[in-house]
MARDO-217165 format. One record per residue (C-alpha): residue number from 0; x, y, z; residue in three letters. Coordinates in steps of 0.001 Angstrom, whole numbers, plus 500000, padded with zeros to 6 digits. Layout:
N
NODE   n      X      Y      Z res
NODE NUM      X      Y      Z ala
...
END
This chain:
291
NODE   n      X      Y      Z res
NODE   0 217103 278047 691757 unk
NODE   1 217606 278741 695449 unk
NODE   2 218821 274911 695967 unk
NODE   3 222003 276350 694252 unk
NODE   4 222524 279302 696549 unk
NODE   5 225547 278742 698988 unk
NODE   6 228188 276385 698522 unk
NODE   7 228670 273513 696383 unk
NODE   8 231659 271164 696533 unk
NODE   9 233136 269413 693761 unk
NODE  10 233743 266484 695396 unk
NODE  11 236977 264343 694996 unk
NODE  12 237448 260879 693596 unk
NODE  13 239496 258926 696510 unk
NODE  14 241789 256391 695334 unk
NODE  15 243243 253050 697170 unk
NODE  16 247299 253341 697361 unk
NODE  17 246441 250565 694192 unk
NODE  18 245099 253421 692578 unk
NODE  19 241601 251877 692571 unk
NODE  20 238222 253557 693009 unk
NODE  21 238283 254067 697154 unk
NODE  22 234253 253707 697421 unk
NODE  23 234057 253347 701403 unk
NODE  24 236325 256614 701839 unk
NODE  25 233909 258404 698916 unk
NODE  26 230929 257218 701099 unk
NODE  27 232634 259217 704203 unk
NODE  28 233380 261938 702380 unk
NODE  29 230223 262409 701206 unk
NODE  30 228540 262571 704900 unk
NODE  31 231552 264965 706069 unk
NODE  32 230710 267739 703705 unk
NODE  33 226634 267360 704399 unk
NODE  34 227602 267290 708110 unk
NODE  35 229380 269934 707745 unk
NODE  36 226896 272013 706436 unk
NODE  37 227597 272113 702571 unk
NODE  38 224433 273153 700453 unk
NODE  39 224814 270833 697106 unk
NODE  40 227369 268338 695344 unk
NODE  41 229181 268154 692407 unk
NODE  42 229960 264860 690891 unk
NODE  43 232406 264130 688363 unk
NODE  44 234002 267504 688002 unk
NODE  45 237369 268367 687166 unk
NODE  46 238737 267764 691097 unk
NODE  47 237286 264155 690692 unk
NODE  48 240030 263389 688084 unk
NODE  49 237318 262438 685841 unk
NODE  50 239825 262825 683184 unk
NODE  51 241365 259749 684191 unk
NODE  52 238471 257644 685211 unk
NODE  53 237054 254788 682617 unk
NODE  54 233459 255097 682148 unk
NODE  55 233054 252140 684782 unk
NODE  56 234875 254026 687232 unk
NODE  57 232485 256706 686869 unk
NODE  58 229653 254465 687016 unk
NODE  59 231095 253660 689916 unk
NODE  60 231470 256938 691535 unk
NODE  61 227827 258057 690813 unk
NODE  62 226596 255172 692091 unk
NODE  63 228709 255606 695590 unk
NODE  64 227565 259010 696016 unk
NODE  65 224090 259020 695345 unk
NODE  66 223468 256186 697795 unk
NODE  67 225551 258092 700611 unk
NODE  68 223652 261531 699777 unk
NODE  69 220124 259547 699622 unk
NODE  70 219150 262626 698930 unk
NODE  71 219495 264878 701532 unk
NODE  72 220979 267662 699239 unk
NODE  73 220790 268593 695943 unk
NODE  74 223263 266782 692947 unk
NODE  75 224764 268524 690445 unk
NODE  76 226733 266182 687557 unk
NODE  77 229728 267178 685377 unk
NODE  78 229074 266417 681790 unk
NODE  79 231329 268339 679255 unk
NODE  80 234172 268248 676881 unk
NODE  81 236009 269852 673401 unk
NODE  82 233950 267653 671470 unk
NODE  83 230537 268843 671152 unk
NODE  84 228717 266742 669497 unk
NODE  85 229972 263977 672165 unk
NODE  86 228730 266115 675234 unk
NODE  87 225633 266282 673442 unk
NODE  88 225451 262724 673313 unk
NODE  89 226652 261724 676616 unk
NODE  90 223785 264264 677972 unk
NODE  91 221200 262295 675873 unk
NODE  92 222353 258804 676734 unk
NODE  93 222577 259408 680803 unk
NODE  94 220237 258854 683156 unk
NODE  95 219632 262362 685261 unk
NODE  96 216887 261094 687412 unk
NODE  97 218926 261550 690318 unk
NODE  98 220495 265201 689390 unk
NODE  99 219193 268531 689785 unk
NODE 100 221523 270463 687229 unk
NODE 101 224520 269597 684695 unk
NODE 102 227557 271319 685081 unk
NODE 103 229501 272222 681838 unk
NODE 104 232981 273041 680767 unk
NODE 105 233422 275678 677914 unk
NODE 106 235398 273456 674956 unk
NODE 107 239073 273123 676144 unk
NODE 108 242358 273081 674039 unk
NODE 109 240561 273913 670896 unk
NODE 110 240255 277408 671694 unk
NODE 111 236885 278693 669833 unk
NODE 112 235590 281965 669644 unk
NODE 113 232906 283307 671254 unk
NODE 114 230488 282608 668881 unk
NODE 115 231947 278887 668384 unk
NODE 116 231405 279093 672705 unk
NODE 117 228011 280295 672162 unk
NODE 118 226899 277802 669436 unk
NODE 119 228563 275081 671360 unk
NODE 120 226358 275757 674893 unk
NODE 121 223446 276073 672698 unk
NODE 122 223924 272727 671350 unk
NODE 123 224516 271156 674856 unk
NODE 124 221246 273758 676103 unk
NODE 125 218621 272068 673575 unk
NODE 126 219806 268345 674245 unk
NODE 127 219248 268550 678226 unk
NODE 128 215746 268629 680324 unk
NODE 129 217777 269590 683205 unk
NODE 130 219041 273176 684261 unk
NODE 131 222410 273503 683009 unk
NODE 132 225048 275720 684756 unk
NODE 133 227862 277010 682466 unk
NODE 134 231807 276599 683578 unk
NODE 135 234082 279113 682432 unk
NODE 136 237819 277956 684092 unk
NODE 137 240107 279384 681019 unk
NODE 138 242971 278808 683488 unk
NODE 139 242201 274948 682406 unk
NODE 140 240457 275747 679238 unk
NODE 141 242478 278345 677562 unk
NODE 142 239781 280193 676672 unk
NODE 143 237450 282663 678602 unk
NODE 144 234002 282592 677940 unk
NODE 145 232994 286664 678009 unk
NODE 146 230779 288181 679956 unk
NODE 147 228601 289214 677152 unk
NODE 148 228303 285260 675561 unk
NODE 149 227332 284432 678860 unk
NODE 150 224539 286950 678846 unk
NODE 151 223589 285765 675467 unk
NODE 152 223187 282607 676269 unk
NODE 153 221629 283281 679691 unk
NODE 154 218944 285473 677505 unk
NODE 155 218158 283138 675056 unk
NODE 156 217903 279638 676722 unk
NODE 157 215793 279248 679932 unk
NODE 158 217420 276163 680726 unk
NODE 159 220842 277602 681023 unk
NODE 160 220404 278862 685019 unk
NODE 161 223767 280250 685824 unk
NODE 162 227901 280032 685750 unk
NODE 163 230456 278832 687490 unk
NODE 164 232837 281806 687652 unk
NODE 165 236238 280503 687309 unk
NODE 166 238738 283454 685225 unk
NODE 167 240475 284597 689202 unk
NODE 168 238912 287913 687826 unk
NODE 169 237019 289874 690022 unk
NODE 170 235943 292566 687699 unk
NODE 171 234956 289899 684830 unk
NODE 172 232699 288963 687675 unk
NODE 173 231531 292229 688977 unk
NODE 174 230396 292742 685098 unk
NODE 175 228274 289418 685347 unk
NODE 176 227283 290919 688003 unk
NODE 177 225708 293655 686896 unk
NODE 178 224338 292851 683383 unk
NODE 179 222654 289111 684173 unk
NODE 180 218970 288319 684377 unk
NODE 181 217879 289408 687791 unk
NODE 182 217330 285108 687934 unk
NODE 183 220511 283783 686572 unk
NODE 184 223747 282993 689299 unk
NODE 185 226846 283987 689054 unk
NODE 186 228721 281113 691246 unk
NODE 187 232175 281202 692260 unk
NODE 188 234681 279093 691246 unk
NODE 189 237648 280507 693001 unk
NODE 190 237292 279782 696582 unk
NODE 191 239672 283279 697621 unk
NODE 192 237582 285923 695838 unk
NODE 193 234629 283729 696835 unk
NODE 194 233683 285988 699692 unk
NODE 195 233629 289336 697561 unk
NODE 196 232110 287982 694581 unk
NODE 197 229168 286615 697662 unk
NODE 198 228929 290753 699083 unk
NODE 199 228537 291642 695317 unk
NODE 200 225433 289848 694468 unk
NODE 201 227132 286453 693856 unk
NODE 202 225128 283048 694593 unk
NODE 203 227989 281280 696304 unk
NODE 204 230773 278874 695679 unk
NODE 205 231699 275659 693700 unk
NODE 206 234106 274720 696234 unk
NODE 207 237553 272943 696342 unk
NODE 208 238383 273584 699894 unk
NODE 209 235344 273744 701219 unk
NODE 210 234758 270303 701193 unk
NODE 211 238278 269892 703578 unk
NODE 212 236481 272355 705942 unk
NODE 213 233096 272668 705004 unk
NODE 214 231564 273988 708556 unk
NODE 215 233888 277426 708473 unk
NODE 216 233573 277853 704623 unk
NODE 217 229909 277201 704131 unk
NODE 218 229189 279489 707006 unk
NODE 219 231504 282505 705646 unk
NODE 220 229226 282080 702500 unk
NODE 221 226313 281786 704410 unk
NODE 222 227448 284976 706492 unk
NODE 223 227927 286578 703217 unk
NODE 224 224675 286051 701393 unk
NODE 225 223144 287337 704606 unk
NODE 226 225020 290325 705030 unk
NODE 227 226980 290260 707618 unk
NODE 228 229952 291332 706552 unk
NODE 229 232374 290893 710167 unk
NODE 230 231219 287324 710790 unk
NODE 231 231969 286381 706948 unk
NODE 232 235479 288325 706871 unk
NODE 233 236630 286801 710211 unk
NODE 234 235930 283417 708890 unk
NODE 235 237570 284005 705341 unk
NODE 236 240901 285254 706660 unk
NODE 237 240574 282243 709194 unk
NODE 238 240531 279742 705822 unk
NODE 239 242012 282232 703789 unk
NODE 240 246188 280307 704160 unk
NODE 241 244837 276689 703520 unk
NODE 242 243304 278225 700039 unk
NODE 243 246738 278835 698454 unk
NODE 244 247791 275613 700473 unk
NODE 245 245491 273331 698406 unk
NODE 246 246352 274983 695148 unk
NODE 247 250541 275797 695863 unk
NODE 248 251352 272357 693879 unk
NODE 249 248127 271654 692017 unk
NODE 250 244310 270427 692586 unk
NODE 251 243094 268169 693776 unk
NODE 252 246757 267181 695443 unk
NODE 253 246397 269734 697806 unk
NODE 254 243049 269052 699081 unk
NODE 255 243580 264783 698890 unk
NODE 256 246147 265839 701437 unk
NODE 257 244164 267560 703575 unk
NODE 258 241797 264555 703695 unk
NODE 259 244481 262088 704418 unk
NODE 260 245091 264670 707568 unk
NODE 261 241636 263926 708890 unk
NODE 262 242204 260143 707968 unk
NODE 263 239092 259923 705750 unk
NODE 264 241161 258765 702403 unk
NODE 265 244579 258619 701253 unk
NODE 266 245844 261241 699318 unk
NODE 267 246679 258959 696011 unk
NODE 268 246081 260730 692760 unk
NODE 269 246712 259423 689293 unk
NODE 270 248977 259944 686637 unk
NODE 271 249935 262610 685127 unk
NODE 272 249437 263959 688586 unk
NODE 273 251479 263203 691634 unk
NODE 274 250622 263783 695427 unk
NODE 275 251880 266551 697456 unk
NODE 276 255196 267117 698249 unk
NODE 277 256198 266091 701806 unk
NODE 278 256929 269572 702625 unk
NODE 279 253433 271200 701704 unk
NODE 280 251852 268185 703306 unk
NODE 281 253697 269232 706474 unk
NODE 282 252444 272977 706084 unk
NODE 283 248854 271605 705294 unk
NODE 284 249154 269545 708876 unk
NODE 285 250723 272377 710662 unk
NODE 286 247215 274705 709259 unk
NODE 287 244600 272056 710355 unk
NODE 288 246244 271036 713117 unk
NODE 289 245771 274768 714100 unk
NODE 290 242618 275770 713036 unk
END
């Protein structure tokens, strides 16, 4: 699965000051991170406020970013949820044509066990024809998905190619690390231990910030999967401040704000989130302006 190695960026779901789907700015987004040098895209994940959008909306959004993409880079498409037997469903009942893996949440709020975590990714495993890459964010969730059910389930399912690596945990990682199928990827989903989970054996980065400044952070990871070690430090402590920047009041406020700095959407969100606060937006202008 080598279209999944570098970085990914879960992309964001720009809204009109109305609050309405912003299609033209999603369009411009969309060529930003591919000019910049970003390896694959992730639809409809959490930083798109999918939460919030009607199924429509969504609709909507797909449709906006596939035609932008015409696929020059891979797609990857958030399907998942605390009700199985409705991500099962969902999976069944959407067209995937245009994606080359699912992205899932482990079940949020109703806290299952490992084994309920396990039965429920085997569920979602046997109802997809497409790769499926496992999110573990317990941050979000309120659960963590161990490093041994993730094993498990990348042992027993060939379909299930890899996690996104969200606990802020760098030795939950290091042990995913070390005990997965030589095959299966271990992705980031913390963009500041991002770097060292890379130099570890780690296949990159589902990226907030790295769609705000995609050249700098896709080449750190780049640098990193390579090797070489000076180039991909030098840019990580370069990006390194705008990473707590983005997350000091919440995502995807922080990063909405970065795009309204480079004028390619405003930095609306929806209910129950609010934008940034004038003073981080005036630390987030001070960094870019900067850098």
């Amino acid at each position: 699965m080598t279209k999944f190695l570098g970085t990914g960026v879960a992309l964001i779901t720009p809204f009109k000051s109305d609050f309405s789907v912003d299609e033209e700015a999603l369009s411009k987004i969309v060529n930003f991170v591919i000019d910049g040098g970003v390896e694959y895209l992730v639809v409809l994940g959490t930083t798109a406020e999918s939460a919030t959008l009607s199924k429509e909306e969504k609709e909507i959004v797909k449709d906006t970013i596939r035609i932008a993409n015409n696929g020059r880079v891979p797609m990857v498409l958030g399907i998942g949820g605390n009700n199985t037997a409705a991500v099962v469903n969902e999976i069944k009942n959407t067209d995937l044509s245009a994606y080359d893996a699912v992205l899932s949440v482990s079940p949020y709020y109703n806290k299952p066990s490992q084994e309920g975590i396990y039965q429920h990714f085997k569920a979602v495993a046997n109802a997809s024809d497409k790769p499926i890459i496992v999110y573990n964010v317990p941050g979000r969730t309120s659960s963590n998905i161990a490093p041994e059910t993730v094993i498990r389930l990348a042992n027993d399912f060939d379909n299930i190619i890899g996690v996104k690596e969200a606990a802020g945990d760098i030795v939950q990682a290091m042990r995913l690390l070390k005990d997965k199928p030589e095959d299966f990827l271990v992705i980031s989903g913390d963009d500041m231990i991002t770097l060292p989970m890379v130099l570890a054996g780690g296949a990159g980065v589902i990226s907030v910030i790295g769609q705000g400044i995609p050249g700098d952070f896709s080449n750190m990871v780049r640098a990193g999967l390579k090797g070489d070690v000076e180039t991909a430090n030098n840019l990580h402590y370069k990006v390194m401040e705008s990473i707590d920047l983005i997350f000091e009041e919440g995502n995807p406020g922080g990063i909405k704000a970065i795009f309204e700095y480079l004028n390619l959407s405003e930095a609306t969100v929806r209910l129950p989130l609010v934008q940034a606060s004038s003073e981080l937006k005036e630390k987030i202008n001070t960094f870019m302006s900067n850098i």
